[in-house]
FIKE-852838 format. One record per residue (C-alpha): z negated, y, x negated; residue in one letter. Coordinates in pm, whole numbers, plus 50000, padded with zeros to 5 digits. Example, Ala and Ser with C-alpha at 12.3 -4.5 7.8 and 13.67 -1.06 7.14 Angstrom:
2
492204955048770a 492864989448633s 
***
This chain:
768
291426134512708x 294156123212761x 294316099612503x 297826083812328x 298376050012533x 299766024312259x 299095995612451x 301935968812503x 302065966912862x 302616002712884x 305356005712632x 306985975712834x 307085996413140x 308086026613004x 311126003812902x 311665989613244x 310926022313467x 311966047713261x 315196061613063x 314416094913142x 312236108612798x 311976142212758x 314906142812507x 317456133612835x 315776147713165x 317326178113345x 314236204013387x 315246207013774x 315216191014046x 317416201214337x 320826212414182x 322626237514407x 325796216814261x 324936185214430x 326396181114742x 324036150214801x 320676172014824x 321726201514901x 321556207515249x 318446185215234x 315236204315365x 312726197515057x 315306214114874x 315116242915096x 313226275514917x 312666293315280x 310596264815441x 306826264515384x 306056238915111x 304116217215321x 307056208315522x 309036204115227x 306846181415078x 306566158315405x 310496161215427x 310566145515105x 308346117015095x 309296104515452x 312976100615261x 311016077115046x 310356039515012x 307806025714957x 308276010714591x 310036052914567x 306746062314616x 304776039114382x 307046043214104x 305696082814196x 302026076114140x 301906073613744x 302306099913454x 305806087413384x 307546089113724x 310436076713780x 313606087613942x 315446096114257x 319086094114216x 319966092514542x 317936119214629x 319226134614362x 315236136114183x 314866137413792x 312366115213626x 309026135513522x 306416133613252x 303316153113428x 301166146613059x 301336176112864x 298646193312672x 297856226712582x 294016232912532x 294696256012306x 298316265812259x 301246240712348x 300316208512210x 302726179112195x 299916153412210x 300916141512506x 304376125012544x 305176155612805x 306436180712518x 307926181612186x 309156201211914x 312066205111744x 315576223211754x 315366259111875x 311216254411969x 309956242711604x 306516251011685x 304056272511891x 301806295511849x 298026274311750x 295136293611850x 291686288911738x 289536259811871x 288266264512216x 284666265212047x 285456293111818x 287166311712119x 283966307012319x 282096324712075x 283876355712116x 282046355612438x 285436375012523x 286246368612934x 289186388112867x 290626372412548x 290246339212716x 292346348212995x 294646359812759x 294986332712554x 295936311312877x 298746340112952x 300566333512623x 300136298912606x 301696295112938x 304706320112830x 305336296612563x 305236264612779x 307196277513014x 309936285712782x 309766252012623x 310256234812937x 313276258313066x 314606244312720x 313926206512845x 311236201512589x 308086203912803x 306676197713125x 304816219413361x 301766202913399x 299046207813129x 295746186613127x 293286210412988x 291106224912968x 287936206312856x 285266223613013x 282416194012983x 279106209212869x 278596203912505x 275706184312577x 274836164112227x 275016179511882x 277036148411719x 279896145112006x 283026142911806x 284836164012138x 282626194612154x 285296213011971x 286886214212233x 284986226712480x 283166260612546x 279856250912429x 276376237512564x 275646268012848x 277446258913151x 277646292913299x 279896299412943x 282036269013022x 282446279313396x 283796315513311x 285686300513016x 287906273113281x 288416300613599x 289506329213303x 291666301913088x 293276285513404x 293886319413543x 295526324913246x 297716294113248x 298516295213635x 299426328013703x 298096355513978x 300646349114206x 299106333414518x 300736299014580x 303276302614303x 302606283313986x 303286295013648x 302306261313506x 299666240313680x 296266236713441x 293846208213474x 290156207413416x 288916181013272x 286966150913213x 284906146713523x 282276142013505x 278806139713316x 281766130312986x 280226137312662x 279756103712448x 282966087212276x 281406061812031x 277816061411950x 276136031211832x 278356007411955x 278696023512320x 282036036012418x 283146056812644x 284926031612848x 281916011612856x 279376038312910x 277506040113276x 276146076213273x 272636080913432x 272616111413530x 269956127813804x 271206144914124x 268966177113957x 271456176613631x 274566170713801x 274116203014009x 272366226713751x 274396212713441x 277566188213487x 279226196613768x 279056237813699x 282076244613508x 284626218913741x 282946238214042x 283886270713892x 287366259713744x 288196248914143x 286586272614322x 286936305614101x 290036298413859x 291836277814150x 292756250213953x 295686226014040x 294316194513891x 291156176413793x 290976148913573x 288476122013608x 286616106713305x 286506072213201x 282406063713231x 281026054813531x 278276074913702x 275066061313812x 277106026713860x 280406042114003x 283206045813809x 284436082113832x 288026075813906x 286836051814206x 283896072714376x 284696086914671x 281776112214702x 283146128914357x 286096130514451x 287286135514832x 283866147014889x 283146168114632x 286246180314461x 288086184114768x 286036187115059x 283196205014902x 285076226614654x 288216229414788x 290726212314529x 294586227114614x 296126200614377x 295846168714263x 293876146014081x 294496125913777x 292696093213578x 292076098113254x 294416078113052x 294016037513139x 291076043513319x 292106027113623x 293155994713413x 290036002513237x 287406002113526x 289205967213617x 289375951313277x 287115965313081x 284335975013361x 284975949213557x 284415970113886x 286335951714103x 287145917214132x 291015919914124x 293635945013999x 294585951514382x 291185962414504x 291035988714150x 294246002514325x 292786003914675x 289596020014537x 290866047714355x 293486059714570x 290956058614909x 288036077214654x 290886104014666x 292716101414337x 296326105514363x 297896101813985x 297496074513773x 297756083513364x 299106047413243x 300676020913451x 298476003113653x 298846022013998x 302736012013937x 302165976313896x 299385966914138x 299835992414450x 302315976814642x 300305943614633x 297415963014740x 299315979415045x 300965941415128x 297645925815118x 296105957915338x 294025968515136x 295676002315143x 297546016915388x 301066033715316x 299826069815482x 296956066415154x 300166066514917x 301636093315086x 298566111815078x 298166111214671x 302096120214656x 301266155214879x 299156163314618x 300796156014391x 304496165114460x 302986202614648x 302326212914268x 305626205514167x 307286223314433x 304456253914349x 305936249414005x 309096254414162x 310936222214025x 312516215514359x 314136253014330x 317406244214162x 318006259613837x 314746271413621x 316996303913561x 316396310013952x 312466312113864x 310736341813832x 309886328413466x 313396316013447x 313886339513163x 311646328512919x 312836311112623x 312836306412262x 312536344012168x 309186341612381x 307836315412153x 305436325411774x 306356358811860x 304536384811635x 302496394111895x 301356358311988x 300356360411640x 298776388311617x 296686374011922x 295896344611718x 294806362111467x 292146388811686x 290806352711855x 290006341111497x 288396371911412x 286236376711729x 285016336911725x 284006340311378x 280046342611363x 278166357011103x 274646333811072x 273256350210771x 273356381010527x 270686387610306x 270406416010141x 274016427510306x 275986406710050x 278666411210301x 280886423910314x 282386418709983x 282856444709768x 287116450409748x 286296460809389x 285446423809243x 288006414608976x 287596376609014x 286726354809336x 285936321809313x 287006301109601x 285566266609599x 285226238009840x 287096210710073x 287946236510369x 289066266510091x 292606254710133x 293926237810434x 295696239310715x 295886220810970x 291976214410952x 291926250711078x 293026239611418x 290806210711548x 292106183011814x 294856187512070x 296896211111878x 300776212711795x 303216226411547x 302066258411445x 304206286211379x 302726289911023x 299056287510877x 297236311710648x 294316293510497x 291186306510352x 292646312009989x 295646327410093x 293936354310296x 291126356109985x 294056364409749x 294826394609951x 291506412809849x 291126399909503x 292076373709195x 290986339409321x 289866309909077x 290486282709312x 288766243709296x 288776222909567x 285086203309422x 285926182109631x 289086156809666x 288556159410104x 285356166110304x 283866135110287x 283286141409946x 282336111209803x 282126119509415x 280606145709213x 283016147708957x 284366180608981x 281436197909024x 281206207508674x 284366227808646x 283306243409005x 279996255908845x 282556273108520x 284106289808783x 281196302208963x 279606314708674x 282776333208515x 283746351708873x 282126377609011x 281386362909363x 281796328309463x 283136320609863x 282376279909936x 284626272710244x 283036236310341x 282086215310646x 284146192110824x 287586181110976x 288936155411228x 287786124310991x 284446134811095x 284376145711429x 287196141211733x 287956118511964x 286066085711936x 284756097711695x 280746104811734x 278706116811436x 276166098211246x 274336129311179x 274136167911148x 273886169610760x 277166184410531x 278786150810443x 278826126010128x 277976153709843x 279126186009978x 275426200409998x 275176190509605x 278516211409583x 277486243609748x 273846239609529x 274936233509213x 277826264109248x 275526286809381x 272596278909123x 275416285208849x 277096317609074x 276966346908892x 277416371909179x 277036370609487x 277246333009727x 279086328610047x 279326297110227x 281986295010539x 281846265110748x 284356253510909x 282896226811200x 283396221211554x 279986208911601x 276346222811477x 275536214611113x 272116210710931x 272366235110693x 268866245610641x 268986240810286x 271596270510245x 269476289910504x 266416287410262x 268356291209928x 268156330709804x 270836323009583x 273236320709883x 273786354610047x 275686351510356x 276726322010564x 279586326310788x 280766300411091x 284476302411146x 284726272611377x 288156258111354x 290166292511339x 293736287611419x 296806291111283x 295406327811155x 292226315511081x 292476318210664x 293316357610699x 290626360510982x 287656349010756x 288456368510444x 289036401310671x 285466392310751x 284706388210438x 285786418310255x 284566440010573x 288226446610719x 286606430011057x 282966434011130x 281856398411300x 280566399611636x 280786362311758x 277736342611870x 277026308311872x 278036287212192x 275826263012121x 272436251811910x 272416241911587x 269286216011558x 268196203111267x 269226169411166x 265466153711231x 266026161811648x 268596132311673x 265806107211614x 264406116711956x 267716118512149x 269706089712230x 273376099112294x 272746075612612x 269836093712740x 272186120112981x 268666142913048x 268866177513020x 264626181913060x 262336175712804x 260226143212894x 257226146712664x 255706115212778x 257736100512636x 258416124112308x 262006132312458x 262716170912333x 265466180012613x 268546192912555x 270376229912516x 268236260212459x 267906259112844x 265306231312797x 264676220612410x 261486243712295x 260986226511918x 262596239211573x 266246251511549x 268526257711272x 270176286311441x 270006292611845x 272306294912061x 273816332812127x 272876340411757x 275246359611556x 275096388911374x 276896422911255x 277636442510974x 276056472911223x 273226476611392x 273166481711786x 270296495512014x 269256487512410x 267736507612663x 267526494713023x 268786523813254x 268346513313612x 267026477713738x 265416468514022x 261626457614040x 261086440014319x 263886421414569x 263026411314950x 264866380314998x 266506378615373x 267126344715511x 270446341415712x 268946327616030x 266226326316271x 266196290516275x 265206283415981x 261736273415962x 259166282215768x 258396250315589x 261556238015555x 263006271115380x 260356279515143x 259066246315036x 257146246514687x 258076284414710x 261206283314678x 264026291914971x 266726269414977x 270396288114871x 272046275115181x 269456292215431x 269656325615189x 271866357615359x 273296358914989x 276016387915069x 273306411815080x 271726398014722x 274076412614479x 271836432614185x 273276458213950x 271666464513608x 272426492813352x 272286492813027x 272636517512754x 274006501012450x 274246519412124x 276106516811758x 272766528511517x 274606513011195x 276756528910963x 280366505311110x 282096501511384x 282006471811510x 281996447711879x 278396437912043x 278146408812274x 275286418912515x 273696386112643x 271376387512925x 268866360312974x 266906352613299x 263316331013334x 261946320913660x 258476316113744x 256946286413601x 257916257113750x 259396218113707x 262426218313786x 263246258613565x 265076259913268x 262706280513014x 265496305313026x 269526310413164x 272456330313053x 273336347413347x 275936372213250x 277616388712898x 279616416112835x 281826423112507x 281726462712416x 283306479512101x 281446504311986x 281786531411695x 279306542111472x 277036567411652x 278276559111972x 277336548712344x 278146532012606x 276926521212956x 276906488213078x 276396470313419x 275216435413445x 276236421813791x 273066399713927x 273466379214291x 270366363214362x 271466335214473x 273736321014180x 271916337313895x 268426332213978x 268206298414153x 267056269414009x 268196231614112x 265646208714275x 264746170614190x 266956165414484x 269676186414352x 269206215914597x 269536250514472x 266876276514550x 265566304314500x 261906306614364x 259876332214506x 257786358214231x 258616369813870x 261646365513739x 262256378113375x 265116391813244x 266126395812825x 268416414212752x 268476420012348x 265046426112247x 264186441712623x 262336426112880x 262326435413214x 260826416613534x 261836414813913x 259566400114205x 260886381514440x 259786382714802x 260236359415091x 261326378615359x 259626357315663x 258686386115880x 260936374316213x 260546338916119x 257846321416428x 255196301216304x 
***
């Protein structure tokens, strides 16, 4: 989220609270030229920020300080404090979905990078933290210029947990060791490396177990996730952990559904227990939008709007996206059902970012990233960047008989279908102005004469009536390129799919063409989601099938360098495409991750779903061939246990010793392996490594546990190491949502090798 709020009530208060839009707000706070704050100590750039921030809110009253706790906070003037919008957006570039940032004037647009779920699929640590670098060059420039915050609410790093969820775009895919690297490298990227500093402050969001919109006629704000204490630990809660432990994120966002009966924004043991006390959490955290007026009016949590107030700030949140917190919190405090010190414990949080940010520094220009401006914004190389993301996310799902890539030679291309020509289709949800698109056709016309028909009037496709004229121009061109799949009418925010399939008559399109094609078929899909396309699979008269995701603002010239073999693909697949047949077994409801064959229940991810696939996750192929050979590996790992005290029963229940009892500093594994180009192009390998424990009921049937992205040229080698610690890659989560470590074989894949390590319990000095 955060989704547009267009209620009434909220456009009333904006009226009554606020005349400080973006368009009018100064982007600083303490102005060196005011002799009223000056001398004041919050202003003060030599104190430690945590006297700063106390200085400030015991200047406060208390209405000051509610007026403080929403997205749209109002101002100070006699302390001299500009009004601030904290929603932004910029999941993946700067996005002016939220009401925090706009375009126009001197910042017309910014740079749009692919989808997060093409991104993922470069499998590309590097590129990801990247990305965030850029973006937040480009948002910081925008809001030196006064048109953008400093506070971003991405990314979405919920596990892409169901096939038809109309958000999985934007989110790194099903594997939540992916998603966990993809938030710490992104926010990294956003924030900065510069200890306390901020460059902007990133939020991870929704959490948690957030991955149903509108299904069946449950909605998200309606929806009481079920979810066991086994899946929280091993699958939910593993990218946020990682975002706030390893990227150090600022801000979490809670998610509108409630959890086992507790809304999220309202339960204290998600999120004062577990997001800060457990994990950490140096920053604040945020509703989604309206969900603490949802929880009261729509869940009916509490019995008046007061007590919703009470309960969320005491569970530990301390922003409120949408009005509520404004309008009932000073009741709440007057009736005691908060105290004032709770208040001023959400504005620490909150208000210790912004100084981080440095907005209570005076003058942006006085910032290290004072500089930045609109010269620093769709520069050519932010472009360029976009267009290498697009490139390395694209993954190529079939080529038979090498039909790609195309020969430059053809003097005719015929470029049919719904996708072949657009633009902003290319990128996805939560996007901005781009700084210019290149779609499909327009890259296809640099490699050869295109005969272009759309077939199709938009992707739902609902008439065969150019199909005819498509099938002429298939069978007078000497290869035929179908760009099809879907766009935001199909899948985004509340918006659930009914189904895997190509919609209305696409799959009648790409049929028909490529029965009449007389050279060679290629179908590109663009798609955040998996699609049922086993009918193109199976069809020798299609070629090649390429998966561009939603590319970017790049992504047209991305897929025909592809294409025409200027790029040879290496992306994989973040996620499992099923066929269309599994959704009769899983509810979008049913929040399992374990098959349940009892009661025909498949499971979910290619961690736990063992039946028929479409394509599986990490597939993805390359216009090269590459070799493995496993250099040095351990065989067999004694497993030390950190103290004396532990006993014997208690530690290595059902053979398995608990983490937490586990000397894990002494558990890190290294593996080698030799990776080689045996093909005839240079081209990028994603090395995937795999690991099974011994048979058990509580295992996945198998876990990424680490990847690495080598470029290699034709001929040549190149050594790899493959960090293993026992403790994080190896364990498995309990029914009781403990992590252990199971005791015995433990396989690892890595491309077509298998190697296995024992395990052993190391209970010599333990007493019986």
């Amino acid at each position: 989220m955060a989704d547009k709020i267009n209620t009434l009530p909220f456009l009333l208060f904006l009226l009554c609270l606020s005349n400080h839009i973006v368009e009018s707000r100064e982007p600083f706070a303490c102005d060196p030229k005011n002799g009223l704050t000056r001398s004041l100590k919050f202003c003060r750039v030599n104190v430690p920020i945590h006297v700063r921030a106390r200085d400030l809110i015991g200047r406060l009253t208390l209405q000051e300080k509610i007026r403080l706790l929403v997205n749209n906070a109002a101002a100070v003037p006699r302390l001299g404090i500009q009004g601030y919008e904290w929603w932004s957006e910029a999941l993946h570039g700067v996005s002016n979905v939220g009401p925090g940032t706009k375009f126009g004037g001197a910042f017309p647009g910014a740079t749009a990078f692919p989808q997060v779920i093409t991104t993922a699929a470069s499998f590309n640590e590097s590129l990801w933290e990247e990305i965030g670098r850029v973006v937040s060059d480009e948002a910081r420039a925008m809001y030196n210029g006064g048109m953008a915050g400093l506070t971003f609410w991405s990314p979405n790093v919920n596990v892409f947990r169901d096939p038809r969820w109309g958000r999985g775009q934007e989110t790194p895919g099903e594997d939540p060791v992916v998603a966990g690297k993809y938030a710490a490298r992104y926010v990294r990227g956003l924030q900065g490396n510069d200890g306390l500093r901020l460059k902007v402050a990133a939020c991870c969001k929704h959490y948690t177990a957030y991955d149903l919109d509108n299904w069946n006629g449950v909605d998200r704000y309606h929806f009481n996730a079920r979810v066991s204490k086994q899946d929280l630990e091993d699958t939910y809660d593993v990218p946020f952990k990682s975002c706030v432990v390893e990227g150090k994120v600022a801000s979490v966002m809670c998610s509108y559904n409630q959890v086992n009966g507790k809304p999220t924004c309202a339960d204290p043991s998600l999120l004062k227990n577990t997001i800060r006390g457990e994990w950490g959490l140096n920053g604040y955290i945020v509703s989604d939008c309206d969900s603490v007026g949802v929880l009261f009016d729509t869940q009916h949590y509490t019995t008046t709007p007061e007590e919703a107030a009470a309960a969320t700030i005491r569970a530990g949140l301390d922003l409120d996206c949408g009005p509520f917190l404004a309008i009932h919190t000073e009741n709440a405090v007057r009736g005691a059902l908060l105290q004032e010190e709770d208040v001023n414990m959400a504005l620490a949080n909150t208000i210790t970012v912004q100084m981080r940010l440095g907005m209570f520094d005076g003058e942006p220009s006085a910032n290290p990233f004072g500089n930045l401006g609109p010269g620093h914004v769709c520069t050519l190389a932010h472009q360029e960047l976009a267009l290498q993301a697009a490139r390395q996310g694209i993954v190529l799902l079939q080529n038979r008989g090498r039909t790609l890539p195309l020969s430059r030679s053809y003097q005719t291309v015929a470029v049919i279908g719904p996708n072949s020509d657009v633009t902003v289709t290319m990128i996805g949800n939560y996007a901005g102005v781009a700084c210019g698109y290149t779609s499909p056709l327009q890259g296809i016309r640099r490699y050869a004469k295109t005969v272009h028909l759309s077939g199709c009037t938009n992707v739902l496709c609902n008439g065969n009536q150019q199909f005819n004229a498509a099938e002429v121009a298939a069978r007078h061109a000497d290869a035929t390129i179908l760009v099809m799949g879907l766009d935001q009418s199909i899948e985004a925010e509340f918006v659930d799919r009914k189904g895997l399939l190509l919609p209305g008559h696409q799959q009648e399109l790409v049929s028909r063409v490529a029965r009449a094609s007389r050279g060679p078929t290629i179908l590109v899909l663009m798609s955040g989601g998996p699609i049922d396309v086993s009918f193109a699979k199976n069809d020798p008269r299609i070629g090649a099938i390429l998966w561009a995701g939603y590319p970017g603002q790049a992504g047209g010239a991305a897929i025909a360098d592809v294409l025409f073999g200027a790029t040879n693909p290496g992306g994989k697949l973040p996620m499992t495409w099923y066929p269309q047949s599994y959704l009769a077994k899983v509810p979008m409801t049913n929040m399992g991750m374990r098959a349940d064959p009892s009661g025909g229940y498949p499971g979910r991810t290619y961690r736990f779903y063992k039946g028929p696939v479409v394509f599986p996750f990490g597939h993805g192929m390359s216009y090269t061939s590459f070799a493995h050979s496993l250099v040095q590996a351990p065989h067999q790992v004694s497993v030390p246990l950190a103290s004396l005290r532990v006993s014997r029963n208690t530690t290595s229940a059902s053979n398995a010793i608990r983490v937490s009892h586990a000397n894990c500093e002494t558990l890190a594994l290294g593996v080698h392996i030799d990776v080689k180009n045996t093909g005839d192009m240079d081209g990028t390998h994603t090395l995937l490594v795999f690991s099974s424990p011994p048979e058990g009921k509580w295992s996945a049937q198998k876990q990424l546990i680490g990847f690495e992205k080598i470029h290699l040229v034709t001929g040549s080698q190149k050594r790899v190491k493959i960090d293993i610690h026992v403790c994080k890659h190896l364990s498995v989560v309990d029914q009781f949502g403990i992590r252990r470590i199971p005791i015995g074989k433990h396989d690892l894949y890595i491309g077509d090798l298998k190697h296995s390590i024992s395990l052993q319990a190391n209970l010599e000095e333990i007493k019986s």
